[in-house]
C-alpha positions in Angstrom: 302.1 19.3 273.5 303.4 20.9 269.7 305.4 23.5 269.5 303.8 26.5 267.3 306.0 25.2 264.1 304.8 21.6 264.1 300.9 22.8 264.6 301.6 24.8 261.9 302.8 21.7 259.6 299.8 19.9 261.3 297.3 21.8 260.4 298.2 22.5 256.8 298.2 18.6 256.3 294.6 18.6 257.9 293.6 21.6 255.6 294.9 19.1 252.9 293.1 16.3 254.2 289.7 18.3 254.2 290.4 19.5 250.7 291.0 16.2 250.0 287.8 14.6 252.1 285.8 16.7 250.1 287.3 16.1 246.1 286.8 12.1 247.3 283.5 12.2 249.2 281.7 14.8 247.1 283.6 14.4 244.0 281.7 11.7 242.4 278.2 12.9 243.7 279.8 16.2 241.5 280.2 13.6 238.9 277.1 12.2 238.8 275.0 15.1 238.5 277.0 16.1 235.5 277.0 13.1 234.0 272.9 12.1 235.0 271.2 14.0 231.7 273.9 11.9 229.1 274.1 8.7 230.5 270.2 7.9 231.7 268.5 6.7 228.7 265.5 6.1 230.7 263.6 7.9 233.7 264.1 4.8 235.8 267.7 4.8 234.9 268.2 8.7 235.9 266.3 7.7 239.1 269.1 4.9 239.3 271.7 7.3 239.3 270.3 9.5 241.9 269.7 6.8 244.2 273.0 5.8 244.3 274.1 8.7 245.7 270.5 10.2 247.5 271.5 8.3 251.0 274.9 10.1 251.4 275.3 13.0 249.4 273.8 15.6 252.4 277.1 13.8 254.3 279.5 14.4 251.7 278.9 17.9 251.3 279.7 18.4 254.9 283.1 18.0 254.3 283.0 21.3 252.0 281.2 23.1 255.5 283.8 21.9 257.6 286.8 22.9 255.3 284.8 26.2 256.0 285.2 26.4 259.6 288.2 25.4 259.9 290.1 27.7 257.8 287.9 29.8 259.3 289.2 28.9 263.2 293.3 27.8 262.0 293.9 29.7 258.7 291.6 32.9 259.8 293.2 35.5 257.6 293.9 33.0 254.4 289.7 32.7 254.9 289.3 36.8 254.6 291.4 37.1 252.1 289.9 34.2 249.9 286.2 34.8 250.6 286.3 38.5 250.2 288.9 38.6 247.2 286.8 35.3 245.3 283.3 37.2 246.6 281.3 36.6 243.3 282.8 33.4 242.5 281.8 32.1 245.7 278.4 33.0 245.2 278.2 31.4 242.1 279.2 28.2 244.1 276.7 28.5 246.5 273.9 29.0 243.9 275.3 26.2 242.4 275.5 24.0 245.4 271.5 25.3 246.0 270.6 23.2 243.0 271.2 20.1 244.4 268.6 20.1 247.7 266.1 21.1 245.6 266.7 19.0 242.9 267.2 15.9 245.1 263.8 16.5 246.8 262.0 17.7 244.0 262.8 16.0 241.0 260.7 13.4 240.8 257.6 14.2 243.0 255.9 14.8 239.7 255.7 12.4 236.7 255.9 15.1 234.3 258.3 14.2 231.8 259.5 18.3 231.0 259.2 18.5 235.2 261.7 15.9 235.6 264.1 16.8 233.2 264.3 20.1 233.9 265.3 19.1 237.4 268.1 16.9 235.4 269.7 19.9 234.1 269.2 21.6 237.4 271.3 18.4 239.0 273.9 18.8 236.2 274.3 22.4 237.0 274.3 21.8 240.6 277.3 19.4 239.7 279.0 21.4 237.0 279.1 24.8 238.2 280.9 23.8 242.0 283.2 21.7 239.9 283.8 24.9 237.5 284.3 27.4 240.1 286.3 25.3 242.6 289.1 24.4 239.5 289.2 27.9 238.7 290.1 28.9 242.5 292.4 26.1 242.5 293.8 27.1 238.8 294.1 30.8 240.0 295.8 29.9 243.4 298.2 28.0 241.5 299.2 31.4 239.4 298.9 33.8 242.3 295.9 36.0 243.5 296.3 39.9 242.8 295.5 40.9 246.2 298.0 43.1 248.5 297.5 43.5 252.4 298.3 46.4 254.2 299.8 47.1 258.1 296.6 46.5 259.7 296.2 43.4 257.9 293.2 44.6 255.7 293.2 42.7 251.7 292.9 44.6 248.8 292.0 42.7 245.9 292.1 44.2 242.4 290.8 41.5 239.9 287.5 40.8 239.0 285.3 37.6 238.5 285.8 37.2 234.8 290.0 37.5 235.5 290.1 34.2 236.6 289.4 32.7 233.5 292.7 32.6 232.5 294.0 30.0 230.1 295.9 28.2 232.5 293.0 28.3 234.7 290.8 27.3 232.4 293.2 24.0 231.5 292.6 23.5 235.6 288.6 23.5 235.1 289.3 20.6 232.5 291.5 18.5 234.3 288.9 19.0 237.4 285.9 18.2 235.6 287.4 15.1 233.5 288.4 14.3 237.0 284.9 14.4 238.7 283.2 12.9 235.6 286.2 10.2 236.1 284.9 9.4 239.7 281.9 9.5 239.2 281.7 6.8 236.3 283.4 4.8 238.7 281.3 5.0 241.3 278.3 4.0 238.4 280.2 1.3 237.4 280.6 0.1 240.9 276.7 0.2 242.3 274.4 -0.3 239.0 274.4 -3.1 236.9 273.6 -3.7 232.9 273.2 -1.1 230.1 273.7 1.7 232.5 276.9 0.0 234.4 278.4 -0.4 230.6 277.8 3.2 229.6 279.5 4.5 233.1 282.6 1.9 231.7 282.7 3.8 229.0 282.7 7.1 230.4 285.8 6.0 232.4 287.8 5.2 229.5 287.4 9.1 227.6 287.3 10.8 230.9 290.2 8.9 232.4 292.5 10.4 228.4 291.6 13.4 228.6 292.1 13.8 232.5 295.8 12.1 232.0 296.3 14.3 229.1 295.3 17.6 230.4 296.9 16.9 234.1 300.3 16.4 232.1 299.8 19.3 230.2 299.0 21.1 233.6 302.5 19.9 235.0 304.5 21.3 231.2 303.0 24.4 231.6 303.8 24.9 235.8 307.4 23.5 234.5 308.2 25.8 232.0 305.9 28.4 231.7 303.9 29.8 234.7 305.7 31.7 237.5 306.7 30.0 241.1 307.2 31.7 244.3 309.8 31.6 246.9 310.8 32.8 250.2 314.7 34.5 249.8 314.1 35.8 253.1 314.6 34.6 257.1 311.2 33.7 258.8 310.7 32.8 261.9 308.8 29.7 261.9 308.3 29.3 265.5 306.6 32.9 266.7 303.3 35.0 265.1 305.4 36.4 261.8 305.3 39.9 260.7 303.5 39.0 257.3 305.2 42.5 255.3 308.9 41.7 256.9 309.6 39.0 254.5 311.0 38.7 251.2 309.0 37.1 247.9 310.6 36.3 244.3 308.8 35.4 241.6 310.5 33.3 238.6 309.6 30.7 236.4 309.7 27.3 237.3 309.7 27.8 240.9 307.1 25.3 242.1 309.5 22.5 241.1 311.6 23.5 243.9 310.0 21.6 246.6 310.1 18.2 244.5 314.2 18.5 245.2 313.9 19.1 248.4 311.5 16.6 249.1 311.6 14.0 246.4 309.0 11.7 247.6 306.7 14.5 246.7 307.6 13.3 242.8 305.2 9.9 243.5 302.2 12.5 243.8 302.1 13.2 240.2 303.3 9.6 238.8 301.0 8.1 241.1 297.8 10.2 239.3 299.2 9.6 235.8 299.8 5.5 236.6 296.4 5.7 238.4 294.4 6.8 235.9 295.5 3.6 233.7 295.3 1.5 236.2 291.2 2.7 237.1 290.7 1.8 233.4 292.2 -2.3 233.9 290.3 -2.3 237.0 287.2 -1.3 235.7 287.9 -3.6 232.1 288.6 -5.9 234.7 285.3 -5.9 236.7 287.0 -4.8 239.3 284.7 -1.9 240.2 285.4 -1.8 244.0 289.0 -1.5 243.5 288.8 0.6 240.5 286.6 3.2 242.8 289.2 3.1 245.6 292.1 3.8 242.6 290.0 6.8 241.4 289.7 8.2 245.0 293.6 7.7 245.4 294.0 9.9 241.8 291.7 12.1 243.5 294.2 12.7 246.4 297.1 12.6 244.5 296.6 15.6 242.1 295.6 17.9 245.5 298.6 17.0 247.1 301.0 17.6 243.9 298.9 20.8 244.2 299.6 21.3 247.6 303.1 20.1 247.6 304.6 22.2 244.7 303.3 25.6 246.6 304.4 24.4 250.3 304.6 26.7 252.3 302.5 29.2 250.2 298.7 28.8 250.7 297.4 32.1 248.5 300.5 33.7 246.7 299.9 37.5 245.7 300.4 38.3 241.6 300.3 42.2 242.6 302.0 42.2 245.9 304.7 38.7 246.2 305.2 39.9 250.2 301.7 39.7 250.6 301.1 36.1 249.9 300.4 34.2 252.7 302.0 31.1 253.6 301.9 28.7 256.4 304.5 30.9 259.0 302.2 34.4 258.5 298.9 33.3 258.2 297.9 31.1 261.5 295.9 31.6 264.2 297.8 31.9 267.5 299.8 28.8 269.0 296.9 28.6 271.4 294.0 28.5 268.9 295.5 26.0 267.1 296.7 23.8 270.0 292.9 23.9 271.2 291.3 23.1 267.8 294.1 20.1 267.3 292.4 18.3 270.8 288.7 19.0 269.2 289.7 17.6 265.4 291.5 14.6 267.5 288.7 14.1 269.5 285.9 14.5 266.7 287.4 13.4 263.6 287.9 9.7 264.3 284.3 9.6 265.4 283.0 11.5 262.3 285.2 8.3 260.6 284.0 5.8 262.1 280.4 7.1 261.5 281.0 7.7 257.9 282.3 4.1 257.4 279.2 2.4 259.2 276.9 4.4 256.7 278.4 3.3 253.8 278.7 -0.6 254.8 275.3 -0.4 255.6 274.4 1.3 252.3 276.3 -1.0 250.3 275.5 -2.7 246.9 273.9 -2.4 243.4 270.6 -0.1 242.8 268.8 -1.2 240.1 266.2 -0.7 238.0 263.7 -3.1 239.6 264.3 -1.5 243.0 263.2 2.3 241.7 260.2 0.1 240.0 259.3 -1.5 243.3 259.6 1.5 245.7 258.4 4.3 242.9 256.7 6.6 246.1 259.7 6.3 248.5 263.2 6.7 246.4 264.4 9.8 244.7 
C-alpha cells in the first residue's frame, strides 16, 4: 500500500501523535497531583480535585503504555537504545508513576488527617517526578545522548543518571512542569466551581509567564548556543540503512535548519507562545472549555517544535554523531511496519471514539456538595 519511505514518515508522525496523546491526556492529571497539596485548602476540596480526574486518569496513562509498544514494535532499536541507555531514569518514572494507584485508591479510606495528607504528597510526587524525568529525557534528547552502537547493533552508553541534569536540561524540566501545572489549572478551572475554580485561575496566570518565558529562553539557547545535527551524507530512504555508513556533523544552530526547509514548521513555536496568552483571556474570560482545549493545543505545539527542529533524528549520539539514529536507520522492516499501520488503522479510531464517549458522559463541574453527599463512594 506505502512504500517503506512513506511508512517511515507515517510512523514518526504517529510516534508524535502518541507522544502527544500522552502530554494532553495525562498532562493535566500530572498537573493536578502537583498542584493538589497548594491549592486544596480543605479535605473536601483535595477530594474535589481528585475526583475530577479519578474516572479517567487509569485511561490516560494508557497512552504512555501504548507509546511503549509501539516504539517497541516500529522504532525497535530507538526502544533499546533509550530504555537501556535512560535505565535508572526510567525507574525512577515508574516508581513515580507507582504513586498514583496507590494514592488514588488509598488516600482517603481513612479519615486521618496525617493519613490523608501524606497520600497528598505521595499524589504530588506521583505527578512531579514523571513530569521531572520525562523533561529531562526530552531536554537530553534535544542535546544528544552519549551512546555509540557498534556492527552488530549493540548500544554503549557512557553517561550516568545524574549527567542529564544539565543546565539546558534542567531549563526543559521548567518549561515541562510550568506546562503541566498550566494544564492542569485549566482543567480545575474548567470542572470546579467557587474558591477552588478562582485559585486554579490564578495558577494559570504565573504558570502560563513563566512557561512562555522559559519556552523562549529554550528556543535562544537551541538558536544560538546548543549544538544541532545533520546528515552531510547520501541515505537511502527507501531500503533497511546501514546505520555506521552515513555521515553526522555537529554545529551550532543546526536545529533551525528544518524551519527553512519547511517554514510552516515556524507556526509550532508562535502558535505555543500566542497560546499561552490566549489560555489566559480565555480563562479571564470564563471561557474554561475553550481555554482547556487552547492549553491542549500549547501542549501539542511545543512537542512538535521539538519534533520538528530534530526531523529526521529521533536519539542523536553526543559521543558517537554516526550513531544517532534517525527515522531511515532505525525502523523495523517494511513489513512490520506495513502490518502494524492496518492494526493502529483498525484500533485507533475505536480507542477514539471510546475515549470521546467517556468524557461526554463524564462531563461537568465536581463540587464540594457532591464529595459531601457521596463521602463512602468518591476518591
Amino acid at each position: 500500500m506505502f512504500d517503506f519511505e512513506t511508512l517511515r514518515i507515517i510512523w514518526w508522525a504517529i510516534l508524535i501523535f502518541l507522544v502527544c496523546g500522552f502530554a494532553v491526556m495525562d498532562g493535566f492529571d500530572l498537573g493536578i497531583g502537583m498542584l493538589l497539596p497548594f491549592l486544596g485548602k480543605t479535605d473536601d476540596e483535595r477530594r474535589v480535585m481528585l475526583n475530577t480526574i479519578g474516572p479517567t486518569w487509569e485511561g490516560n496513562q494508557t497512552w504512555l503504555v501504548t507509546l511503549g509498544g509501539i516504539s517497541f514494535g516500529a522504532w525497535s532499536l530507538v526502544y533499546a537504545t533509550f530504555f537501556s541507555g535512560l535505565y535508572t531514569g526510567m525507574l525512577v518514572l515508574l516508581f513515580g508513576l507507582f504513586l498514583r494507584p496507590v494514592g488514588f485508591d488509598y488516600r482517603s479510606k481513612l479519615a486521618n488527617p496525617r493519613w490523608r495528607s501524606a497520600w497528598d504528597w505521595a499524589l504530588f510526587v506521583g505527578g512531579a517526578v514523571p513530569s521531572v524525568v520525562l523533561s529531562l529525557a526530552a531536554g537530553n534528547l534535544i542535546m544528544g545522548l552519549p551512546f555509540q552502537i557498534d556492527s552488530d547493533l549493540r548500544s554503549t552508553y557512557s553517561g550516568s543518571f545524574w549527567d542529564l541534569f544539565q543546565p539546558f536540561a534542567l531549563l526543559c524540566v521548567l518549561v515541562g512542569v510550568s506546562l503541566m501545572c498550566l494544564h492542569g489549572a485549566v482543567f480545575l478551572h474548567w470542572r470546579t466551581e467557587a474558591a477552588l475554580a478562582e485559585r486554579a485561575r490564578r495558577v494559570i496566570l504565573w504558570s502560563s509567564l513563566v512557561f512562555t518565558v522559559s519556552f523562549i529562553a529554550a528556543g535562544v539557547w537551541v538558536a544560538i548556543g546548543l549544538d544541532g545535527y545533520r546528515i552531510t551524507s547520501a541515505i537511502d530512504t527507501i531500503t533497511i540503512a546501514n546505520l555506521s555508513s552515513k555521515t553526522v556533523s555537529k554545529e551550532n544552530g543546526l536545529w533551525l535548519a528544518n524551519y527553512s526547509t519547511y517554514p510552516w514548521l515556524r507556526l509550532s513555536p508562535l502558535l505555543a507562545t500566542i497560546g499561552a496568552g490566549l489560555v489566559i483571556f480565555l480563562s479571564s474570560r470564563r471561557y474554561t472549555g475553550w481555554a482547556f482545549l487552547m492549553s491542549g493545543l500549547v501542549v501539542i505545539c511545543v512537542i512538535v517544535t521539538a519534533a520538528g527542529s530534530m526531523f529526521p533524528f529521533i536519539m542523536p549520539s553526543s559521543t558517537s554523531p554516526t550513531s544517532s539514529l534517525t527515522v531511515w536507520d532505525s525502523s523495523a522492516s517494511h513489513y512490520t511496519l506495513q502490518f502494524l499501520f492496518f492494526a493502529t488503522v483498525l484500533m485507533m479510531p475505536i480507542v477514539m471514539a471510546y475515549t470521546a464517549w467517556v468524557y461526554r458522559v463524564l462531563r461537568g463541574k465536581v463540587t464540594v456538595e457532591d464529595i459531601q453527599k457521596n463521602r463512602n463512594v468518591l476518591y
